[in-house]
C-alpha positions as CSV (number, residue, x, y, z in Angstrom):
1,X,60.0,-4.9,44.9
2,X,58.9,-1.8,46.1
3,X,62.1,-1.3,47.9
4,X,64.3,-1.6,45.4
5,X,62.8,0.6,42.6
6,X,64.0,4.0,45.1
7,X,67.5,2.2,45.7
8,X,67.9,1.5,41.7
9,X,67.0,5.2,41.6
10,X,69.7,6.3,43.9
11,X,72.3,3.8,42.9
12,X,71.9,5.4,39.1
13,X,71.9,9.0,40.1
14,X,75.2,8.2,42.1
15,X,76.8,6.4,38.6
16,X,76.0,9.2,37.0
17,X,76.8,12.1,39.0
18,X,80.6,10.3,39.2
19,X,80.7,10.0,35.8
20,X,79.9,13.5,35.5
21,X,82.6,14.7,38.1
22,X,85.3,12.1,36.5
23,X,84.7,14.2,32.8
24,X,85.3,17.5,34.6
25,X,88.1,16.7,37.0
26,X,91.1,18.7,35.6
27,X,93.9,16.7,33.9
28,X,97.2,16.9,35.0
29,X,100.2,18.3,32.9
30,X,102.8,15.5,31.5
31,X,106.1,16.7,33.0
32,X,108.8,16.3,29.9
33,X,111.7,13.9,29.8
34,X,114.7,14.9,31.5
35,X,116.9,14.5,27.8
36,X,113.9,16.7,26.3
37,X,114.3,19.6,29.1
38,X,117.6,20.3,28.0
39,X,117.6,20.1,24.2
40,X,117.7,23.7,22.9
41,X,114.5,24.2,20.6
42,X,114.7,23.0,17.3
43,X,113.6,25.6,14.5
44,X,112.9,25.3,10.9
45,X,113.7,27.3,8.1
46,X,114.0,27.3,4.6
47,X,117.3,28.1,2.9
48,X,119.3,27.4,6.6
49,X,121.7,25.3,5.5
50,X,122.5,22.0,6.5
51,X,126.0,21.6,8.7
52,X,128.6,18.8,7.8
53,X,130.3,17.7,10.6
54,X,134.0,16.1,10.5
55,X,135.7,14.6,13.5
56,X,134.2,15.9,17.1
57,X,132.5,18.6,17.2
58,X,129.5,20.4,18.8
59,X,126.4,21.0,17.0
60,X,123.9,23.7,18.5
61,X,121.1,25.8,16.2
62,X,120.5,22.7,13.7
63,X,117.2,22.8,11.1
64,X,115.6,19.8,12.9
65,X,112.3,18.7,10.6
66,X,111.2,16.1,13.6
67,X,112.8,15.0,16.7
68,X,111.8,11.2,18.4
69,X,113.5,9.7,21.4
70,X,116.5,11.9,22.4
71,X,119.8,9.4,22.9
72,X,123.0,9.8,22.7
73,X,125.6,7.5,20.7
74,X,129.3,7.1,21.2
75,X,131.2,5.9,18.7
76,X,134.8,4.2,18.9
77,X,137.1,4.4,16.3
């Protein structure tokens, strides 16, 4: 019994001091998703108004509340 009370001792100290360096290891950075990288940033503004589009056209500059999931849908007339 004697034996194990300074092994207990060392085995808790170890636990602990890789708990310790496990809190303080730096994080890494999330890289952003390829669709997100190229999307111009969406601003918000009050009074901006609010484009209609008709037939195929290209919207940049839009008054974007929240954004999800970027994706892209084709349509077939």
């Amino acid at each position: 019994m004697a034996v194990a009370v300074p092994f207990l001792i060392q085995l808790f100290i170890a636990i602990a001091v890789a708990v310790i360096a496990y809190a303080l290891m730096p994080k890494p950075k999330t890289a952003k998703p390829p669709a997100a990288q190229d999307m111009e940033s969406p601003t918000v503004d009050a009074g901006r108004e609010v484009p209609v589009v008709f037939g195929q056209v290209e919207v940049t500059g839009t008054n974007i509340l929240w954004f999800g999931d970027k994706t892209v849908a084709e349509y077939e007339q």
